[in-house]
N, C-alpha and C positions, 0 to 999 in steps of 0.2 A: 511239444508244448509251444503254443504260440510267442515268437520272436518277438519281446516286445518294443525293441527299438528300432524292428522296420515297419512297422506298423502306424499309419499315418493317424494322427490323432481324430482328422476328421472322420474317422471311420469309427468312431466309442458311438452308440446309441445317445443322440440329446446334443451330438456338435455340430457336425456336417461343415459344410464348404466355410459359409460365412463368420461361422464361430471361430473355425479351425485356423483360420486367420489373425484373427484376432491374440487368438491361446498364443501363437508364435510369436505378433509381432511384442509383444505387450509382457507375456511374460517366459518366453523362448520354449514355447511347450509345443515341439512339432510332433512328440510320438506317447507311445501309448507307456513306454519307461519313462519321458520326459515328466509327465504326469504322475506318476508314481511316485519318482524324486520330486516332487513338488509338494514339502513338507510345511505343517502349518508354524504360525510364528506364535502363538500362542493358543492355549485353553482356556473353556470358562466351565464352570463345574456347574451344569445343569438338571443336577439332582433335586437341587429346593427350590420347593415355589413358592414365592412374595404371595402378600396380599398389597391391594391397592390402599390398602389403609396406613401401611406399611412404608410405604413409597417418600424417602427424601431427597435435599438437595446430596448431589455430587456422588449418585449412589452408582454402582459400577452396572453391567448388563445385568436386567433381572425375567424372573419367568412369572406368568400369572397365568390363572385358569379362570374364563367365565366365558361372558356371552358377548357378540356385538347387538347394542339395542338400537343405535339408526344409524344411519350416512346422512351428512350434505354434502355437496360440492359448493367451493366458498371461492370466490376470488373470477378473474378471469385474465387469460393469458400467458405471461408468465409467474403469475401466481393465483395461476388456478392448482384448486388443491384437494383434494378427499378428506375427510372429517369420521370416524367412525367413532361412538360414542362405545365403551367396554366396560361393562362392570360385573366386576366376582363376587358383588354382593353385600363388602364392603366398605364399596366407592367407586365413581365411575375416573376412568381415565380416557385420553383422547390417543386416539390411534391417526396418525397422517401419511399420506404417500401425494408427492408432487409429481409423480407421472407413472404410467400405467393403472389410472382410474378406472376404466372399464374392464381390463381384466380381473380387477379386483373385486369390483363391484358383485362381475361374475361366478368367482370364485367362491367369494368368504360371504355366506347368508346370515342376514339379523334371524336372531334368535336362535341360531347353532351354536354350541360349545365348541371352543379354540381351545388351547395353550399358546399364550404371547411370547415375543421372546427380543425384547430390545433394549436399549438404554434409553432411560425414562432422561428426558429435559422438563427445566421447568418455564414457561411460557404464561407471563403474569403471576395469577394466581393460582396455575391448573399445572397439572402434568401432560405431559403428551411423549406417544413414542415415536417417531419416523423412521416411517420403513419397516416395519417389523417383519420377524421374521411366525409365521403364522403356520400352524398344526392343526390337523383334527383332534378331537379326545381320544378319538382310538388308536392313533400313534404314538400317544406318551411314552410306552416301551421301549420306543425306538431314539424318541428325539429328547426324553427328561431321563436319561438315566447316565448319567453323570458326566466325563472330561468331554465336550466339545470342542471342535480345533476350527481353529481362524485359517484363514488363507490370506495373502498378499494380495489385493488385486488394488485395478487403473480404474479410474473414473471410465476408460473406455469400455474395460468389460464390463463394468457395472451398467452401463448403456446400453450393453448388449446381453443384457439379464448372465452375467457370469461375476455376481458377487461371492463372498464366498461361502455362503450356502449351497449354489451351485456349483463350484467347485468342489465340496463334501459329495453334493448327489454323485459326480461324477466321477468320486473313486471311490463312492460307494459302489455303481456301476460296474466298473474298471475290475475291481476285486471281484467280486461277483462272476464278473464272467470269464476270468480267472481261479474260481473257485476258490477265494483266498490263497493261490499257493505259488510262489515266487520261484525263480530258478533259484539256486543256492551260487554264489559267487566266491564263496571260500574251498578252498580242498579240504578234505576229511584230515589232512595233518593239522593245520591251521587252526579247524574249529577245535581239534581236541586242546588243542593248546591252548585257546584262547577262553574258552569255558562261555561262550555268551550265546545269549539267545539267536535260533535260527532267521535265516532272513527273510522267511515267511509271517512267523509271529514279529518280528521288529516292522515289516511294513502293516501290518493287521493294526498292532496297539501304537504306531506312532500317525495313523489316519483318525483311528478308532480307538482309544484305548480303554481296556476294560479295568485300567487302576493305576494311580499315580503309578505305583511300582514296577508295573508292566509296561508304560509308558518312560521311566526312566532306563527301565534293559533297553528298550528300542533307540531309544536316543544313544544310549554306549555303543550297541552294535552299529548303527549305520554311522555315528560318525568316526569309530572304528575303521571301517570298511573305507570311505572317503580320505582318509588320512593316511592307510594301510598301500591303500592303489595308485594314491601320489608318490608316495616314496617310494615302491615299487618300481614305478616308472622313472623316477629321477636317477635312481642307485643304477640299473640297468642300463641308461642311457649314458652314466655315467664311467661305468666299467667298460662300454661298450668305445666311448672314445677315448678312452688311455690305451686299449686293444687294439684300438683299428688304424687311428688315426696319429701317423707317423708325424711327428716334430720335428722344425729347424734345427739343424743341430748347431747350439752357441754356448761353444764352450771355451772357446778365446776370450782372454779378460787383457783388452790390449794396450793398444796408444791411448786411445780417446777416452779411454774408462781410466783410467790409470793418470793419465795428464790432468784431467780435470779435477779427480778426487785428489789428487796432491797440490796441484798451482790454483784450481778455481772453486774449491768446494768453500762457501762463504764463513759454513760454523761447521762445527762438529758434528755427525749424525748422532740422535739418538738412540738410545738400544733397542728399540722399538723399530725405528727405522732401518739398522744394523740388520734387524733378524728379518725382516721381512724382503729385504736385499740376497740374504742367502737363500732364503724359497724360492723368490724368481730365478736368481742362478740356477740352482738346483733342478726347478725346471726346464729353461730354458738350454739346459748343454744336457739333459734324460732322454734324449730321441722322441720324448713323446711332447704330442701341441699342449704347449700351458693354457690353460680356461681358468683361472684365478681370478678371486674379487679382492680390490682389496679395501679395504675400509679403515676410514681415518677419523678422526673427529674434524671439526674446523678447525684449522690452521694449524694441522698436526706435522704439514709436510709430506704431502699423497705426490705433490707436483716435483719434489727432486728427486723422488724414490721412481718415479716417472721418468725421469730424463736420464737417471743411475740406469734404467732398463734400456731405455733407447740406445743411449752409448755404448751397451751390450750390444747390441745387435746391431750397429753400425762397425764395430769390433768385427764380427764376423763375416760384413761382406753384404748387409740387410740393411733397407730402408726401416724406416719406422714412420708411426704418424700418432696422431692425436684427432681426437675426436670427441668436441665439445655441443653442447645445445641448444648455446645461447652465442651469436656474434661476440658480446661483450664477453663472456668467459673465454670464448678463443681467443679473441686479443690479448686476455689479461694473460694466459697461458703463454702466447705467444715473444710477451713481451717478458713476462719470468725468464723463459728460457732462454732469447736471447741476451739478458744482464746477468744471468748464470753463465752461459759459456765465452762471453767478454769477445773476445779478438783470437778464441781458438776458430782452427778452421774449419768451419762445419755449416756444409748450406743447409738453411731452415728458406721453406715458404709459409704464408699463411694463406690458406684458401677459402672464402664464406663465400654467402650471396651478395656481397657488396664489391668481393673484388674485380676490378675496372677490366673490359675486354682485353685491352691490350698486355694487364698486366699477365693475366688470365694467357692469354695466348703463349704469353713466355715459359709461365711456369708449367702447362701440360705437358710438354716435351720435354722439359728439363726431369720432370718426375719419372715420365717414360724410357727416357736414355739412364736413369740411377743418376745423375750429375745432382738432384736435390736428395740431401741422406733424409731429413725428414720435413715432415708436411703437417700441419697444425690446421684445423680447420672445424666446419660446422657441419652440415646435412652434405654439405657443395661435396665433402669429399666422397660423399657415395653415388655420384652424379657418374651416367654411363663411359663420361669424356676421359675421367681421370684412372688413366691405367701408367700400375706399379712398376718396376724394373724389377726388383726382389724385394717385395713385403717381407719384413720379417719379425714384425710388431707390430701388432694395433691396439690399441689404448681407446677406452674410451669412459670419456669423463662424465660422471651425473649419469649414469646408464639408464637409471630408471625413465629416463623423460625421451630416451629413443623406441620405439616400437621393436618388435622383433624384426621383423621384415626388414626395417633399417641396419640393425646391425649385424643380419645375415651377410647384405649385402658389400658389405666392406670387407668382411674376411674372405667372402665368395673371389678378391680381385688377384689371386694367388689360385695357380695347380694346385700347388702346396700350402695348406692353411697355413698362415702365421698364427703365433703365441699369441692370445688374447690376454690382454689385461683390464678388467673392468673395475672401476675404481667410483666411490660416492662417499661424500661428506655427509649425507643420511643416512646416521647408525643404527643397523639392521635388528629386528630384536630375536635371539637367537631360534623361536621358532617359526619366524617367517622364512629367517634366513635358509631354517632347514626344509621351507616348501618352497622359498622364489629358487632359492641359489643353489638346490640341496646336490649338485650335482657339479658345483665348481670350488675347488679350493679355495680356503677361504686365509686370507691374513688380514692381520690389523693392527692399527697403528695405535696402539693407548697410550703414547708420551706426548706431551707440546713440548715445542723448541725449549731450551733454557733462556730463563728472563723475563717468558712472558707471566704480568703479571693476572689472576681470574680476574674475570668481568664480575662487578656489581650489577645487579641485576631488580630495579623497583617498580613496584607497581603503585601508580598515581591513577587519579579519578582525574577527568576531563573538566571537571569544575575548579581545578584549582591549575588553570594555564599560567597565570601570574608568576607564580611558583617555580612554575617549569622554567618560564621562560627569562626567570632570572639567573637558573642555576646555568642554561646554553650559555647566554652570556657570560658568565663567571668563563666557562671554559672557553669560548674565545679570543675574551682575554687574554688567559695562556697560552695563547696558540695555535688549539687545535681544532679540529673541523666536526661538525654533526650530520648524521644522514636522519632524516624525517619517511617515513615508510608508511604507505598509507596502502588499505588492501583493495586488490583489484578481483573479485567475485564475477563472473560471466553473467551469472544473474541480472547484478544490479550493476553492467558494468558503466553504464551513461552517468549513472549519479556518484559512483566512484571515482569519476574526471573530473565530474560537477568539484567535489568534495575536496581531491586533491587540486585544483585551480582555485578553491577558496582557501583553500588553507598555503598557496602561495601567495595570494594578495596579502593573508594576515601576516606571514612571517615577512614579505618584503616590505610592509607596513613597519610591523614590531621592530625589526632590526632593519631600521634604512640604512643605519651603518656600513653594513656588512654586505658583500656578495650573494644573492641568493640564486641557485640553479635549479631544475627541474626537468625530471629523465620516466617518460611513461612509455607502452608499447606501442602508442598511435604515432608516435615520431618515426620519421626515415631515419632508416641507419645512421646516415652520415649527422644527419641533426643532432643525433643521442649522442655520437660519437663528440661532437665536440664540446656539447654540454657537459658529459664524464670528465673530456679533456679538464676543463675547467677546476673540475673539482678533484681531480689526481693532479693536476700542477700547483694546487694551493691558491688559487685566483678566488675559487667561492671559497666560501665559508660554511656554509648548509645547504647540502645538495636534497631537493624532496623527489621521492620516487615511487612508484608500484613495485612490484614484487619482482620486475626484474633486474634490481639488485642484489638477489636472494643470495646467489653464487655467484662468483669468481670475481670480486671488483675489491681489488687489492690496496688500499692506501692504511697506511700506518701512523698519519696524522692524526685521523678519522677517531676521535675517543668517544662520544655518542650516540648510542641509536636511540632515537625515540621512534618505536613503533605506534601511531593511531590508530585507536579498534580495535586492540591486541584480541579482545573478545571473540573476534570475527577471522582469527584465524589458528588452525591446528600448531600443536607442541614443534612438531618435527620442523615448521615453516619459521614459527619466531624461533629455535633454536639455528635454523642456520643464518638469519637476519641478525642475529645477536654477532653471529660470528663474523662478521664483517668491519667490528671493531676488535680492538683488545690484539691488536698486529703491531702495534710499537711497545714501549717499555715502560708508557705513561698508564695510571690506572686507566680504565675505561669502563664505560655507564653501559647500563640497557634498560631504555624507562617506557613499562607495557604503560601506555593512555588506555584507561578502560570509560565505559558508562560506568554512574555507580549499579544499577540494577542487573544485576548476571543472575544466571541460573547455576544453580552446585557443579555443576559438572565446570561449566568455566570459569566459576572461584577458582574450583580445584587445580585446574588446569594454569593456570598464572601463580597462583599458590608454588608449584613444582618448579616452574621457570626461574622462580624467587630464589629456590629451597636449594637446586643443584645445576651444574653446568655440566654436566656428566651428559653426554649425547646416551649413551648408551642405556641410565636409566631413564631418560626421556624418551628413548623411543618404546619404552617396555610399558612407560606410564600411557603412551599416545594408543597403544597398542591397546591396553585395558579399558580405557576411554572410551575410542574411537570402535574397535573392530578395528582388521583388516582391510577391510571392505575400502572402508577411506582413506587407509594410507595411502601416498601419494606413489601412483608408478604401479602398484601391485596388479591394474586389470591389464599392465603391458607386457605382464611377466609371461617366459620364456612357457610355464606349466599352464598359465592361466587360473588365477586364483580366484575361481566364482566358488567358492564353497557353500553347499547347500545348508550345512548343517552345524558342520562344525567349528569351532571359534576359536583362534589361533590366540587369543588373549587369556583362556580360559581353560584351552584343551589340550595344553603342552605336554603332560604327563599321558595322556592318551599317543600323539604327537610320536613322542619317543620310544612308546612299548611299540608302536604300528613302524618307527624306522627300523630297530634293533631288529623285531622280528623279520620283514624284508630286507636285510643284510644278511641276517642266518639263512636265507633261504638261498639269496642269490649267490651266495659262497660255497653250495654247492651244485646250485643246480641254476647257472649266471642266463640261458638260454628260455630257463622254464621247458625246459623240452621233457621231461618227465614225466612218465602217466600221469602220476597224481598232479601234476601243476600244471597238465594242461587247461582245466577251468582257469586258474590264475592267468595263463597266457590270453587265454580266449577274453577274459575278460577286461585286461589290459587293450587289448587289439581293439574292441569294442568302445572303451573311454577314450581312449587316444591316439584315433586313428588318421584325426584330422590335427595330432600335432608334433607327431613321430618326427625325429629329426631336429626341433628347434631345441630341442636341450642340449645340442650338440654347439649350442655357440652363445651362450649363457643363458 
């Protein structure tokens, strides 16, 4: 049977070179399986037919049967345009296409009977359809009898006639010359187990389908199968590095652990923190490399559970490092740790793209000879110059915002891997966790310090600044300091500087009194740097910024956030912006500035910000909201989460039957080397050929 994933797409009858280009770059369809999986996003039930008399405002896709009675062509240039006048008899409607008028012309003859097939607009007085999609009468068999399926497509294929009616022709095509009949991708145990339909009929009725019903088995089977061959591959890769892959062994809990936790540890750990301190031991002195995430809320104390692990491993005879994404979260790490270990003796560097040649020259050999135990830094540390003495920790912070590739290369700087520890204040909802991370132990921190007291948390309309800006005042008065956060979109990023530069005239206006600062990403390091300075030694009073004060920028004066345009940005972003206050003992604000006009879903969304502070049901709400798809960091992830089909907000009980069952599998049969699971293996090898290996390093 024909291999359908070596098989170049431009070899399907109807695509050829020019096309085939396009299918790749536009919607990543290089093969003849790409195309296959390339399921539709919606149906429209083309069983009934409208009449034109029938026809209202805001009515959804409809079908008609009649005649075309003439053509003009109307306009000239860019709006020249085809006109065909339609009527079923009873009533005429206007049919329009804005390019491709002579094939049309050619095509579709007055006085032949169609079936129309578009969404009617109304245009003055009249109806009209654009673009239609357009039938002989003697195909109604084929094209009116009932679920139709949409495709995805770009303005660019639609230019190159691959809307998505030509993408139906083409796997109608595709199957066809296939003979409707698909390799099977399960083993004959699997399927018995699983009781679902084959994956011949689940491609037939999720292209095609011949009933709601049939169409819903298709949709369980393949995103079954999608969910089924992720975790397959994560649990295997996963088993495969506790197996293979031999660990630091730190099992000394020495001076430096021991000195610190008794003469420098500021408060007491919590029990949260307590437990998650004995899993990293527990790793860390098992022989085998620790791959552990560990997740915390904001301001849970991820950063001394952090420095508790380094001091292990500085115990043992092991450098350690840090590895941040943002210059300002390295500094802010960097300057934690050194006010955590005081006047012990312990060399710390900091390493970014800011640090000065000279400084730079000193600290390469100092890291190289072991004389620095650890190194705090940005991207710099994965830079070819910087080689370890005995890595025996690496940490790295905000993970999601490093690429694979980057954080390959930092564990790569060791024979012998070091214990990874990946660590993020964006909490994970537990089933992405089980497709990003599904393969690294996982801890988490669900206590705050004691004393801190929750953040208040309201949402005001942008019409009522007055307001606002009486209550900032009230609080400076007291004492304490405001962050202003306004968002910064790639899109619209020129009117985003415009917006924050006006809304520092207004606040330096409003409050002359007061010190006013302002920290965006078009600033040189060193500028931003002293600007923060400012507002971490208490000099401003209201620092305004873009999103990259989102993490790590530490002050406990700070009672305030007013985010602007909270509208305009996802749960998981104003929840870690929140979290940048509410770090002293004093209560602390979080005030979303909205328009009044939102759409339900970003009521809803500010609604929940309102309701709880809980990172964790927020990220489960963002998750139901949003999709996967836009949480932030998931297309960097180690599996690659392009899911075709199925929706990790929705499909979690799927999710778990497809991990559970590939655990029972791999627990006996860890290789797939087995007759029966050599289709499983084969077909593992075939999905994930081009990413074997990167689950090995989170």
């Amino acid at each position: 049977m024909l291999e359908l994933d070596k098989r170049s797409i431009m070899y399907l009858p109807g695509v050829g070179p020019k096309k085939a280009e396009i299918l790749q770059r536009e919607a990543e369809i290089a093969s003849f399986e790409d195309l296959l999986y390339y399921f539709p996003y919606k149906y429209i039930d083309r069983s009934r037919f409208y009449t034109v008399a029938e026809i209202t405002d805001n009515m959804p896709h409809i079908q008609l049967k009649g005649r075309i009675l003439s053509y003009d062509t109307l306009g000239e240039g860019r709006t020249r345009r085809l006109v065909a006048r339609f009527s079923d008899g009873t009533g005429v409607i206007e049919l329009v296409w804005f390019k491709g008028i002579a094939f049309v012309k050619e095509k579709y003859h007055v006085g032949k009977e169609y079936i129309v097939f578009g969404k009617p607009v109304e245009f003055g007085h009249t109806f009209n359809i654009p673009h239609p999609d357009i039938d002989p009468i003697e195909q109604a068999a084929q094209v009116a009898n009932g679920l139709t399926p949409f495709y995805n497509t770009s303005e660019r294929m639609k230019k190159a006639f691959l809307n998505s009616r030509a993408i139906q022709n083409l796997q109608f095509t595709l199957l066809n010359m296939i003979e409707w009949d698909v390799i099977e991708t399960l083993s004959p145990d699997v399927l018995d187990q699983i009781k679902m339909t084959s994956l011949s009929e689940a491609m037939r009725n999720i292209h095609f389908p011949e009933s709601m019903e049939k169409l819903k088995a298709a949709r369980l089977r393949l995103k079954f199968d999608e969910l089924f061959f992720i975790q397959l591959h994560i649990l295997q890769t996963a088993t495969f590095r506790k197996q293979k892959l031999k660990g630091l062994v730190c099992t000394t809990v020495g001076e430096r652990f021991n000195t610190f936790y008794k003469d420098y540890l500021p408060f007491d750990l919590t029990d949260a923190q307590k437990r998650v301190m004995r899993e990293i031991r527990v790793d860390m002195g098992s022989g085998r490399q620790m791959n552990r995430l560990l997740q915390g809320d904001v301001g849970s104390g991820k950063t001394l559970v952090a420095l508790l692990s380094m001091l292990l491993a500085l115990d043992n005879n092991y450098q350690a490092c840090m590895m941040a994404p943002t210059e300002i979260l390295a500094n802010q790490h960097y300057v934690t740790v050194m006010n955590f270990l005081g006047d012990m003796d312990i060399k710390i560097a900091l390493l970014t793209g800011s640090t000065k040649k000279k400084d730079r020259n000193k600290i390469l050999p100092a890291i190289a000879s072991g004389e620095i135990d650890i190194v705090i830094g940005t991207h710099a540390l994965i830079e070819e110059t910087v080689v370890f003495s005995t890595l025996g920790l690496a940490i790295i912070d905000e993970q999601h915002r490093f690429g694979v590739e980057q954080r390959a290369r930092l564990w790569q700087k060791n024979e012998q891997v070091p214990h990874v520890l990946v660590m993020t204040a964006t909490p994970i909802p537990r089933t992405l966790a089980m497709t990003l991370y599904g393969d690294l132990d996982v801890s988490v921190i669900d206590q705050l310090p004691p004393g801190r007291k929750p953040i208040l948390t309201l949402h005001r309309y942008d019409n009522r600044k007055a307001e606002l800006y009486d209550f900032l005042r009230k609080e400076i008065r007291l004492g304490r300091q405001v962050y202003v956060v306004y968002p910064l979109i790639e899109e619209s990023e020129k009117l985003d500087y415009k917006a924050l530069e006006e809304g520092f005239k207004v606040f330096t206006e409003v409050f002359s009194e007061y010190k006013v600062c302002m920290v965006h990403g078009r600033m040189k390091p060193a500028e931003k740097d002293v600007e923060m300075q400012k507002f971490i030694s208490g000099e401003a009073n209201i620092l305004l910024a873009t999103t990259v004060i989102e993490v790590g920028v530490n002050v406990p004066n700070a009672s305030v956030m007013v985010i602007e345009s909270a509208e305009r940005f996802g749960l998981s972003q104003l929840h870690q912006l929140r979290g940048r206050v509410g770090r002293g003992s004093e209560q602390s604000y979080c005030v979303l500035v909205s328009s009044f006009k939102l759409s339900n879903d970003t009521r809803k969304r500010l609604e929940i910000m309102v309701q709880t502070s809980n990172g964790f049901e927020i990220a489960e709400a963002d998750l139901r909201l949003r999709g996967h798809g836009d949480l932030e960091g998931t297309r960097q992830s180690g599996v690659g989460i392009d899911l075709k089909i199925a929706d990790l907000g929705s499909d979690g009980q799927i999710l778990q039957y497809a991990r559970d069952l590939a655990n029972d599998i791999l627990s006996s049969d860890n290789d797939l080397s087995s007759p029966e699971h050599q289709i499983l293996a084969a077909r593992l090898k075939t999905l994930f050929a081009h990413k074997i290996g990167w689950g090995l390093i989170s």
